[in-house]
N, C-alpha and C positions, 0 to 999 in steps of 0.2 A: 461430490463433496459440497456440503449446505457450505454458506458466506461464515455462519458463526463458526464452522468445524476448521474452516481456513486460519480466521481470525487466530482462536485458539492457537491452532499447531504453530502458527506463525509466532504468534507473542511468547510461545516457550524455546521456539528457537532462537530468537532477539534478547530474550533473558537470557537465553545460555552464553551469547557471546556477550552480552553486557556484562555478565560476572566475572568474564576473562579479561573485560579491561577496566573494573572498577578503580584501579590504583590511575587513569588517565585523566586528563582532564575533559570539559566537555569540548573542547572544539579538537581535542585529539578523538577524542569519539568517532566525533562527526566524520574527522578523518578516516579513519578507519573503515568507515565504511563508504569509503568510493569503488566506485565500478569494481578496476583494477585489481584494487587490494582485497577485495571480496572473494572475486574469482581466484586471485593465488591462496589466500587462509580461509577460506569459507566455505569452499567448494560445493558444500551442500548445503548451504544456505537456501539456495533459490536454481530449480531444478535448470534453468539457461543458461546457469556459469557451466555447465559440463563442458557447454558447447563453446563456451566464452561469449555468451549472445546477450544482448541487453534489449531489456523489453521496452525502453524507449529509447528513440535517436537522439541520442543528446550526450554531446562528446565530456560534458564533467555529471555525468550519470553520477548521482549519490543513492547509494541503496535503504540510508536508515530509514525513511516512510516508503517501506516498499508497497505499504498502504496509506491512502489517503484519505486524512482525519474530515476531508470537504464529501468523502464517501456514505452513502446512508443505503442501505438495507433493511431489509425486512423478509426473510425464509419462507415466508410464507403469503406476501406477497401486498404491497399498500392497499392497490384498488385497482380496477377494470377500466383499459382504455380503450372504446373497440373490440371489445372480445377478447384481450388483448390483459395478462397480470402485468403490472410495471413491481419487479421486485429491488429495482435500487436507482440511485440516480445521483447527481453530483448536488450539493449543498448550494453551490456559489453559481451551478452555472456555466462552469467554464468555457469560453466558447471555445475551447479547444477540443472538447468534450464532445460524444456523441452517442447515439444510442445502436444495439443492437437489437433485430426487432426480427422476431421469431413468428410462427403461426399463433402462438399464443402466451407469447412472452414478449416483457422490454426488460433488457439489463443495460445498466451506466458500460458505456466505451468507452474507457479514459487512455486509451493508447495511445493518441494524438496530445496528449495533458502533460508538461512535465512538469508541476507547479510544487507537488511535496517531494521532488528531487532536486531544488534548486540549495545548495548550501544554507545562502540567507532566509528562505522559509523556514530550511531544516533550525535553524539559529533562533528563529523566530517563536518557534512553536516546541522547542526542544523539553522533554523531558526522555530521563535515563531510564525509568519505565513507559514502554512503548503502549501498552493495552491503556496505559490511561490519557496518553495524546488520538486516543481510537474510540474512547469510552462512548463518542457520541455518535460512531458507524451504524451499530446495530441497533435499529428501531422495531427487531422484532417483539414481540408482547412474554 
């Protein structure tokens, strides 16, 4: 699956439950989507609630950016580092941040990162449509 086919399926699954609690407010939202409350109503949200498994260590886990707006892609690939496509990378830097680096690939490893699960980022950056707090992920042409 390309980064845009993710993006995609992702933001209509994020629609779907944002239609189911338009009547909330936003920091009930936000609520709504902690770890916890995820895995019991959401179930299929995100293929690691089956198992009840969170994709970072971080005990107030928020799932609303389960993608990260500091994320940048491109499907078909920036440029050549080494012999070496770099197809995405962190915006800011993170240094929590790190790379996976294949024979002939680099992708962003943000599993050490937990900066768009933090509540006050999520508060920070909020909007109720999630594709347009994303708008700026995909730099493919």
């Amino acid at each position: 699956m390309t980064y845009t086919q993710w993006c995609k399926e992702h933001g209509q699954r994020h629609a779907k439950i944002m239609e189911k609690l338009k009547e909330l407010s936003d920091d009930e939202v936000i609520e709504y989507f902690r770890f916890d409350n995820m895995v019991e109503k959401e179930n299929d949200f995100c293929p690691l609630y089956k198992d009840n498994k969170k994709c970072h260590d971080y005990e107030e886990l928020n799932c609303y950016l389960c993608a990260c707006p500091n994320f940048r892609f491109d499907d078909d690939g920036f440029e050549k580092q080494e012999d070496k496509t770099l197809f995405s990378y962190c915006s800011i830097d993170s240094k929590d941040g790190d790379q996976y680096i294949g024979e002939d690939y680099i992708h962003q490893n943000c599993s050490g990162c937990i900066v768009p699960h933090k509540e006050r980022y999520i508060k920070k950056h909020f909007n109720r449509n999630w594709s347009e707090i994303m708008k700026d992920v995909n730099q493919s042409k």
